[in-house]
N, C-alpha and C positions, 0 to 999 in steps of 0.2 A: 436584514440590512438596516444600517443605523438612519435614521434621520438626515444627519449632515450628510451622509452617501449617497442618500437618494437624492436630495436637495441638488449636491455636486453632480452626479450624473442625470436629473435632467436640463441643468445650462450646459452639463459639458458630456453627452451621451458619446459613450464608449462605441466600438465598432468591433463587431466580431473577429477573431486574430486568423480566424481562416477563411470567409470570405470578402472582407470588410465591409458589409453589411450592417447601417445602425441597429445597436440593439435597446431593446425595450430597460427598461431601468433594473428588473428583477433576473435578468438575462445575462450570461455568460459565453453563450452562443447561439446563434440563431436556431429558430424553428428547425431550418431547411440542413444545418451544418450537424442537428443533434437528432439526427433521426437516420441514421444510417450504421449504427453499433452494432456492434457482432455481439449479442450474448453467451455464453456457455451454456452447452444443455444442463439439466438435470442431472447426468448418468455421466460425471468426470470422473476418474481415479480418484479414489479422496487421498494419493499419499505423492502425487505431482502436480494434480491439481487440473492437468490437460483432459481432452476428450480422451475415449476410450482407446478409439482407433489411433490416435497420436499417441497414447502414455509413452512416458519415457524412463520408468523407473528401474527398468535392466539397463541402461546404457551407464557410461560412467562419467555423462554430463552431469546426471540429478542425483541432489540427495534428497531419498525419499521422508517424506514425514508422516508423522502419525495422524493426524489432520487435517487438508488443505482445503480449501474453496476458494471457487474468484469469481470474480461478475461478470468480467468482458474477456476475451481475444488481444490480444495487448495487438492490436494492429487499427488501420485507417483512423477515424474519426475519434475515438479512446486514445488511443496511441498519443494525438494529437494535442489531445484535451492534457491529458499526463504531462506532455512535456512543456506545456503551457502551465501547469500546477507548479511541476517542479522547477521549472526556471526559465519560465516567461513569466513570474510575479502573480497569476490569476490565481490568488490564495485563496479567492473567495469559490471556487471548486471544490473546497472540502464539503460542502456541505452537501451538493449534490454527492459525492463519492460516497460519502460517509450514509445515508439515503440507503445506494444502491449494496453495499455493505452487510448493512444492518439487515434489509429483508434479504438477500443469498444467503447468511447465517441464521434467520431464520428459517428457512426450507431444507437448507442441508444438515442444520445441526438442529434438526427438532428436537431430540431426543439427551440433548446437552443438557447440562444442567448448571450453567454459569455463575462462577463469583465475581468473578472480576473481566478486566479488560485493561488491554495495556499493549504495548506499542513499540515498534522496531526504534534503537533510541538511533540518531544521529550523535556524531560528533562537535563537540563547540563551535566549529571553525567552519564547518557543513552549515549551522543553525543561524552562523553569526552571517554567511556570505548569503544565506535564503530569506532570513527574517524569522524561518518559522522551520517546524518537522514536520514534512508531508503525513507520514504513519502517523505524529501523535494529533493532529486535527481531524484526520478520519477517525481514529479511533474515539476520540471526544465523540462525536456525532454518533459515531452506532453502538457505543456505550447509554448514550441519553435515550435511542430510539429502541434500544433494548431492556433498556429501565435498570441498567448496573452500573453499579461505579464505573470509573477508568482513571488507573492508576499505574504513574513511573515507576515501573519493576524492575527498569532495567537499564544501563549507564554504559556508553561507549568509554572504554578505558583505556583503548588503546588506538593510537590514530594509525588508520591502514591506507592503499595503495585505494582509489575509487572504484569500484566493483565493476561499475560498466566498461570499466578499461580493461580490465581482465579477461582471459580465454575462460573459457569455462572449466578449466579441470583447477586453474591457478585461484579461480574467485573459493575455493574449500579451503586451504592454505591460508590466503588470503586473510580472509574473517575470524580464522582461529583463536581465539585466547581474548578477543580485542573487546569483550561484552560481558560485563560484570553485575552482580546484582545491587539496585541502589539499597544507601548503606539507611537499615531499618524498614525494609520490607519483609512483611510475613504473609508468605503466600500456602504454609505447609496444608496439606490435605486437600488443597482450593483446584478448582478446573476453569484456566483461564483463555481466554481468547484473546489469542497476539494479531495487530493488525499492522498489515503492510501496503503500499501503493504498487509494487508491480511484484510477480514472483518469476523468477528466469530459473536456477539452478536449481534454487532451494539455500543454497549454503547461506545464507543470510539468518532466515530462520530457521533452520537446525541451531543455528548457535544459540539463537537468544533461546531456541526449546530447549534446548539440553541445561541450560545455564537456567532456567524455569525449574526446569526439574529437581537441578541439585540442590535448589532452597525448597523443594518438598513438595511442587506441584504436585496435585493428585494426577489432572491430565493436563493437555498445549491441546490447541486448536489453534489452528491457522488462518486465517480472513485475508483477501488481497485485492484490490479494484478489478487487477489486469494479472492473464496468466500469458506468457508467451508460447506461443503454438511451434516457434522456431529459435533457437539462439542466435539472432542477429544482437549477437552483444555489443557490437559498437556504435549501436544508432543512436543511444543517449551521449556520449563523445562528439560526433559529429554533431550535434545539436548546437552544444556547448561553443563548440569552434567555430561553428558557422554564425555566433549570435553577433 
């Protein structure tokens, strides 16, 4: 945190957005509101990303990938945290996200052997109405705590319908064609790690992996804060509406 930030927050100290509870100046949430996370086991599907008992990769909600991991339960407390990242302003979350990221790719993907790092792109209009790209701030962060670059690989080109308003069979459709590779990157032979803030279907990253691949990636590896355990796809909607 910068100087003037901390300066500002202790005359004018913040208050936790879920219980409002002051918080301490380094703080984003309290003690008492960040200590009830669901984490994922060890032993997930690596190609949806869910527990074992939940996978879902025979139904024809998910597209499977060829590497997945998440950190949390995309539910309660996480859940909360997210949608306070993505559009209640609490930008300064990346950094924990990004943290929790970095060491789950390092336990699941020991055996990786990374060049790069790079990130689900947003749209202009996405970027312009948030301030910032949720995916490419995490990615910043557990690129640095993994000691690899992290690099724009990849450019939304086409503007689509908002994913969380979609059913899930429509979000594959959807995402199609709309994610291009940015013009002068050279990823050929390289094994990179794409990072995202929540995975629901998959069809998100399936595109940007395939679209990795076509310019040469050697492998995709997938990273994501939050997996959801259920397709309540309209909870981010309702968010939005209710703000």
């Amino acid at each position: 945190m910068k100087k003037r930030e901390m300066l500002w927050r202790v005359f004018f100290p913040e208050k936790c957005p879920l219980c409002g509870e002051t918080l301490k100046i380094n703080e984003d949430f309290c003690l008492c509101c960040g200590s009830d996370e669901v984490r994922l086991s060890d032993h997930c599907c690596e190609s949806c990303g869910k527990e074992r008992e939940l996978c879902s990769c025979e139904t024809e909600h998910t597209v499977p990938l060829s590497h997945i991991t998440g950190v949390f339960t995309y539910d309660g407390i996480i859940k909360s945290k997210l949608l306070s990242f993505k559009f209640g302003g609490r930008k300064s979350l990346y950094r924990y996200f990004g943290d929790c990221v970095a060491e789950r790719v390092a336990q699941a993907f020991a055996k990786a052997d990374f060049d790069t790092v790079t990130f689900v792109p947003s749209s202009a209009q996405a970027v312009k109405e948030r301030g910032y790209n949720p995916a490419q701030l995490i990615a910043v962060i557990t690129a640095k705590k993994l000691f690899l670059p992290c690099e724009e690989l990849l450019i939304k080109s086409k503007e689509t319908e908002k994913q969380h308003r979609l059913k899930a069979k429509e979000r594959i459709t959807n995402i199609t064609g709309s994610v291009s590779p940015k013009k002068g990157s050279e990823i050929s032979g390289k094994t990179v790690l794409l990072c995202d803030d929540i995975k629901t279907t998959g069809a998100t990253l399936k595109e940007c992996s395939d679209v990795l691949f076509s310019m040469g990636a050697k492998d995709v590896y997938c990273a994501t804060v939050a997996v959801t355990s259920n397709l309540n796809l309209f909870d981010l909607d309702k968010v939005k509406k209710n703000k």
